[in-house]
C-alpha positions in Angstrom: -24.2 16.6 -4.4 -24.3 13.7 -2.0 -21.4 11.0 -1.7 -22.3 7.6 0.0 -19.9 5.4 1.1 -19.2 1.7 1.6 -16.1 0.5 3.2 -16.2 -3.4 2.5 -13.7 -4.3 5.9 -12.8 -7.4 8.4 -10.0 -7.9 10.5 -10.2 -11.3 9.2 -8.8 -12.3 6.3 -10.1 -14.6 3.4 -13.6 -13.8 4.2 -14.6 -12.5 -0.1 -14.6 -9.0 1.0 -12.6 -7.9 -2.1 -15.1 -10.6 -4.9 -18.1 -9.2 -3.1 -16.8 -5.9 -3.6 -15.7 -5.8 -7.1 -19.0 -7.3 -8.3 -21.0 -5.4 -6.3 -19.7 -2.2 -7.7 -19.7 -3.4 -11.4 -23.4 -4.4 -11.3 -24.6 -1.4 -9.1 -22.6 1.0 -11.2 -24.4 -1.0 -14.3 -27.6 -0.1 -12.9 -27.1 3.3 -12.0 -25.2 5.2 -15.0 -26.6 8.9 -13.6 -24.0 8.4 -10.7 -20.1 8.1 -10.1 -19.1 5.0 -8.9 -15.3 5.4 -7.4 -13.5 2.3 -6.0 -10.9 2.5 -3.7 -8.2 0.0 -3.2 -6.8 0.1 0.5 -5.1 -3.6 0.0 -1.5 -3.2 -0.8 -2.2 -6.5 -2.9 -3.9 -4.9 -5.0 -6.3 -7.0 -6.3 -9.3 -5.2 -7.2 -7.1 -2.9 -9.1 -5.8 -5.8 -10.8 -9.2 -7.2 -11.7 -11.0 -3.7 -12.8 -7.7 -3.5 -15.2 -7.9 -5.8 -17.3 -7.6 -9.2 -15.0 -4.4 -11.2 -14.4 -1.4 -10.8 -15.8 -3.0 -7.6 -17.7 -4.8 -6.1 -15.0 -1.5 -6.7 -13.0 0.3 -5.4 -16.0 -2.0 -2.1 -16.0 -1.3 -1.4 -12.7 2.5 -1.5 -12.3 2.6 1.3 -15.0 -0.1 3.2 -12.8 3.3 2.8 -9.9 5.6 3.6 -12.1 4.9 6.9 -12.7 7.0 9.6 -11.7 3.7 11.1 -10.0 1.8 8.1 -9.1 -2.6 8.2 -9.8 -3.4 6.2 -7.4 -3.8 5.7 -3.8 -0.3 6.2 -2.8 0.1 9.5 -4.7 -2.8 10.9 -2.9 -0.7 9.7 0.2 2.1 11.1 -0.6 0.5 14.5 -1.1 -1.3 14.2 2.4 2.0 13.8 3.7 3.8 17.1 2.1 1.8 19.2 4.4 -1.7 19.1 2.6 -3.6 17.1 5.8 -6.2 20.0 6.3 -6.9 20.0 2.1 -10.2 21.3 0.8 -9.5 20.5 -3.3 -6.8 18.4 -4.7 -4.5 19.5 -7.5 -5.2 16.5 -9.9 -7.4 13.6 -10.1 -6.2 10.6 -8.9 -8.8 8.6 -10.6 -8.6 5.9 -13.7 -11.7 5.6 -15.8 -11.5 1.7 -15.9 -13.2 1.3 -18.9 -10.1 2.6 -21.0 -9.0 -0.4 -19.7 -11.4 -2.9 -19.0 -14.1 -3.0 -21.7 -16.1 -5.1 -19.7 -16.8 -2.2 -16.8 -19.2 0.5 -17.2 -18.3 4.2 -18.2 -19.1 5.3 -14.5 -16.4 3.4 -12.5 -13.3 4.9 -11.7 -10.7 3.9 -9.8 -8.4 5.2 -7.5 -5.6 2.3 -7.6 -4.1 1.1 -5.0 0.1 0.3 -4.9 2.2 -2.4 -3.1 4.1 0.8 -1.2 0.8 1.7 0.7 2.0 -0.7 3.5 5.5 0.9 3.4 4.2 4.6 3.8 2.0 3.0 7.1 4.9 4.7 10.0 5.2 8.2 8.3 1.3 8.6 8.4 1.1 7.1 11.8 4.1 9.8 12.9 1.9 12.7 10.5 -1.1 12.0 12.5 1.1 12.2 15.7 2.4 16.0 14.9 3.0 18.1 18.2 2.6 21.0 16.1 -1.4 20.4 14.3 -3.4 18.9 17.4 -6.0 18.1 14.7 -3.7 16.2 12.7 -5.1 12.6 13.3 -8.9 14.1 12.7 -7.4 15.6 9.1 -5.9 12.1 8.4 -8.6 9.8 9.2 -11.3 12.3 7.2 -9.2 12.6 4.1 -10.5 9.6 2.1 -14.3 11.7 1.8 -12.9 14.8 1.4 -10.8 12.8 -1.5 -14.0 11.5 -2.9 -16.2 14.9 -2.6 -13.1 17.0 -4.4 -12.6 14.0 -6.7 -16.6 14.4 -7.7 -16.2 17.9 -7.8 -14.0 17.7 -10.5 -16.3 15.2 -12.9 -18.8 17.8 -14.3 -20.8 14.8 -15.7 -22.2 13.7 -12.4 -23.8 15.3 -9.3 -24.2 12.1 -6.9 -21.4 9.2 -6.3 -21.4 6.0 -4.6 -18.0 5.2 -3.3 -17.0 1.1 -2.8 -13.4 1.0 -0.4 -12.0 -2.3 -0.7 -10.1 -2.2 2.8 -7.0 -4.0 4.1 -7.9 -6.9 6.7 -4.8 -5.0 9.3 -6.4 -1.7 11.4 -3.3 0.2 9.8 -3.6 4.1 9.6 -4.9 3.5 6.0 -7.8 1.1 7.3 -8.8 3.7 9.9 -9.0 6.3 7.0 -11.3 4.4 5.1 -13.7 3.5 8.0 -14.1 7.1 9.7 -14.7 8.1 6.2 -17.3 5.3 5.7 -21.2 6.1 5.7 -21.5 2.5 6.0 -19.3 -0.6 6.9 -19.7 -4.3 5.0 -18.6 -7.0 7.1 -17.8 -10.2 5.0 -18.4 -13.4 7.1 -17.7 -17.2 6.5 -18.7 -20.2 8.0 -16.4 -20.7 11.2 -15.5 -19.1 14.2 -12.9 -16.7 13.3 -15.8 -14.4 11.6 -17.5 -14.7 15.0 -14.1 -13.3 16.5 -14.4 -11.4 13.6 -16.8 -9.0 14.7 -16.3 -9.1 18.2 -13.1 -7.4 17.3 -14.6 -4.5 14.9 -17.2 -4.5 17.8 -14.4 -3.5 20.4 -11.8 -1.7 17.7 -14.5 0.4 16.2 -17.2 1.4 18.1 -15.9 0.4 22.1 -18.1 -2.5 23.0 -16.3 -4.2 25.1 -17.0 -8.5 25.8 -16.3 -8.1 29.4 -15.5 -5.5 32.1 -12.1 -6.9 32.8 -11.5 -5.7 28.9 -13.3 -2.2 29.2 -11.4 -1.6 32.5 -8.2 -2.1 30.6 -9.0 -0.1 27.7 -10.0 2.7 29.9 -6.4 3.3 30.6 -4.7 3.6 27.1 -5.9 5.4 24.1 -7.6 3.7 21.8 -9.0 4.5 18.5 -12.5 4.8 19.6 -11.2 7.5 22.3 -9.9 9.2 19.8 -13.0 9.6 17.4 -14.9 10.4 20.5 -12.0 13.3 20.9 -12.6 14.4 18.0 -16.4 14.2 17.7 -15.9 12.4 14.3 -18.8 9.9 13.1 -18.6 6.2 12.5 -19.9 3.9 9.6 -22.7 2.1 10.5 -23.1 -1.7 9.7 -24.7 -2.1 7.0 -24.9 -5.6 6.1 -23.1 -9.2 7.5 -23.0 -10.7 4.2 -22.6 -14.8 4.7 -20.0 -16.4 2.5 -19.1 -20.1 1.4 -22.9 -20.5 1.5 -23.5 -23.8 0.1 -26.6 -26.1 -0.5 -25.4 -29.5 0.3 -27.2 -31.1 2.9 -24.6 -32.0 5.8 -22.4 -29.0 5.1 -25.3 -26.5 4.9 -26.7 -27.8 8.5 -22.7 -27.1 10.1 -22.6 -23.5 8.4 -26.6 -22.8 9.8 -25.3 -23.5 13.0 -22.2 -21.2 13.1 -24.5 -18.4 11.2 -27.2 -18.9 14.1 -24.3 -17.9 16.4 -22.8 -15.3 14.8 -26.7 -13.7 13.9 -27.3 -14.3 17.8 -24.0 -12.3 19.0 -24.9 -9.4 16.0 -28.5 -9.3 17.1 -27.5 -8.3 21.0 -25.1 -6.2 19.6 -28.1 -4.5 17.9 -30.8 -4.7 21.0 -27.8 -3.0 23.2 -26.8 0.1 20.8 -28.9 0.3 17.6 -27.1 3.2 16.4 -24.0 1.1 15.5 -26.1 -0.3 12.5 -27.6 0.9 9.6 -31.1 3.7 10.1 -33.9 1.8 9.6 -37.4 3.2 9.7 -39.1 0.3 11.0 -37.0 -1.7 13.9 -36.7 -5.4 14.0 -38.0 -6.7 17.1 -36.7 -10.4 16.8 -33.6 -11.8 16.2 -35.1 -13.1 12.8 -36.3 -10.3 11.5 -33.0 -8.5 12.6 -31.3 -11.3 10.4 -33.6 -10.4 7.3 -32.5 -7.0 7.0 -28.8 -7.3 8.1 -27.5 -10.8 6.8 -27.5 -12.1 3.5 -26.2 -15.3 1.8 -23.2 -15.0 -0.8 -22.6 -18.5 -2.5 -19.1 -19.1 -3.2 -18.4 -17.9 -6.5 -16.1 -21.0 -7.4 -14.6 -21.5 -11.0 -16.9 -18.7 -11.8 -14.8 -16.7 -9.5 -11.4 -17.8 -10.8 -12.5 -17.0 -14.4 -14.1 -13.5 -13.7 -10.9 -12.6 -11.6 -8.6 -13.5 -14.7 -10.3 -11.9 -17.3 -12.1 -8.9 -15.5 -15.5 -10.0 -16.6 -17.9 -9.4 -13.8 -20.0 -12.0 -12.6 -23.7 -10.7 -14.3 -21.6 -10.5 -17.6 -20.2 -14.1 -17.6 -24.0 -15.6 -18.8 -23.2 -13.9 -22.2 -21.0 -16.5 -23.1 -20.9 -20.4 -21.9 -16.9 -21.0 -22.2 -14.1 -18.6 -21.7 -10.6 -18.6 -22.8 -8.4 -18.4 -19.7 -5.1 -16.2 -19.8 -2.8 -19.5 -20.7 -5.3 -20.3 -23.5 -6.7 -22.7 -21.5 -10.6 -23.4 -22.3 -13.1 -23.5 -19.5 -17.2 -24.2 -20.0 -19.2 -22.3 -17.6 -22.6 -23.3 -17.6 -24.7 -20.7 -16.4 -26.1 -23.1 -13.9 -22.6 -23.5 -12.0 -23.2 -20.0 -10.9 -26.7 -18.8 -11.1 -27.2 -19.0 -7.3 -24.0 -16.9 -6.3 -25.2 -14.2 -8.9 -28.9 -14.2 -7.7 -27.1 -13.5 -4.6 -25.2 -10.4 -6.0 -28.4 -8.9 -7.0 -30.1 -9.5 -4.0 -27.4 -7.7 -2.0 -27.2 -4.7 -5.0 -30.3 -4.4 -4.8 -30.1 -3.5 -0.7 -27.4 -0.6 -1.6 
């Protein structure tokens, strides 16, 4: 049995990271029906759970009677178990899994869900005080491994399959939960856009994750706390690599296009010496780049803004390689909108491209 997984993560908000992630699981779970595909919501917004529910106000709908459960199935009933004294857990008692296609016609058999719940952010102190306990020295490495033991016992318990691919759509804060996801990550998805926040972006995951430091005023400093990179050191515990700088709010007009080339150049030059100082931190490859573009070719990718397509595949739960079946959809309010396949064609030769990589 082998579980691979993908936490889809930037400390910078508004970036895609939850579009990219909800169709890149649909159409990779489409194409691979032999596996289980699990997706993880780590938002507290929930809305991949909304959108792999049904959509909108039914997807939304869907998951508030996930929450209202006495025992809650979903992310924060996992949560809630870690934190009645099951940290060092080996099997779980019950699945915490929706198959979304009881829900969501439009999904493949393959996906489940583990929802994710507007408390998640609430519960945030009592797991940061769990993984403090005086009286479990290992408690933090328990907590931050427990989203792949989740996913292994969770696979365990699906006869069906042997292999799974796991898609966590993470929280843009470095909460406790955020810090479960990633040190339970094979690999790590970094969402960028077109401005220098994303450049920021990654100099903070650079620093937050993996101890690369900008300057050595800042590594001096760091030296004297703990941070979380200390403490997966501590603990021997492995890190996702980067897997892929995916570059969104691509666009083909002229004049626009040249201004986003030119912050992409930046942020591919600051990634590529990131790369020539530690190649380790990145994906394995079995041949190494040895320019900057060739590093670009393997690492970055162009994700065209989804646009109305977005809106409409959001609101109804149609993934984006369904939405050529049909030309105009019926929008939640009864509202009509045409959708010629052209409008969108780009963005979901994009999607494939980067499905295709996973």
């Amino acid at each position: 049995m082998t579980t691979d997984i993908y936490a889809f993560y930037n400390n910078k908000g508004g970036v895609g990271k939850t579009t990219l992630c909800q169709n890149a699981a649909s159409l990779y779970a489409e194409r691979n029906p032999e596996k289980l595909i699990l997706v993880i919501d780590l938002c507290p917004q929930g809305n991949i759970s909304q959108f792999f529910l049904g959509g909108g106000k039914k997807g939304y709908a869907e998951n508030q009677k996930l929450q209202s459960q006495a025992t809650r199935r979903n992310i924060v009933g996992f949560m809630d178990w870690l934190l009645s004294g099951n940290s060092g857990f080996t099997s779980i008692p019950s699945s915490y899994m929706t198959q979304v296609s009881r829900h969501n016609g439009q999904i493949a058999k393959n996906l489940y869900l583990i929802a994710g719940d507007s408390f998640l952010e609430s519960l945030s102190l009592a797991l940061n005080f769990a993984t403090m306990n005086p009286g479990n020295v290992n408690a933090w490495a328990e907590y931050v491994t427990a989203i792949r033991r989740l996913c292994e016992a969770e696979l365990a318990r699906v006869p069906d399959y042997e292999d799974m691919a796991v898609f966590i759509d993470c929280n843009p804060s470095f909460s406790v939960y955020t810090q479960m996801a990633l040190v339970s990550a094979d690999h790590i998805v970094i969402p960028v856009m077109a401005d220098y926040s994303s450049l920021e972006g990654i100099k903070g995951i650079m620093m937050l994750l993996y101890g690369k430091y900008p300057s050595s005023a800042a590594k001096t400093y760091a030296d004297k706390v703990l941070t979380f990179n200390k403490q997966v050191q501590n603990f021997k515990l492995p890190l996702p690599r980067i897997f892929e700088l995916p570059f969104n709010n691509f666009t083909t007009n002229v004049g626009v296009a040249t201004a986003y080339a030119s912050i992409k150049n930046e942020i591919s030059d600051f990634a590529w010496k990131q790369y020539q100082a530690d190649p380790s931190v990145f994906a394995h490859l079995s041949v190494e780049p040895t320019t900057n573009k060739q590093w670009e070719e393997i690492f970055m990718s162009n994700v065209k803004d989804f646009h109305t397509s977005g809106k409409v595949s959001s609101s109804l739960g149609i993934p984006l390689h369904k939405l050529p079946l049909h030309t105009t959809y019926t929008m939640p309010d009864d509202t009509v909108v045409n959708m010629p396949k052209s409008n969108y064609k780009e963005s979901l030769e994009h999607l494939n491209e980067f499905v295709e990589k996973l």
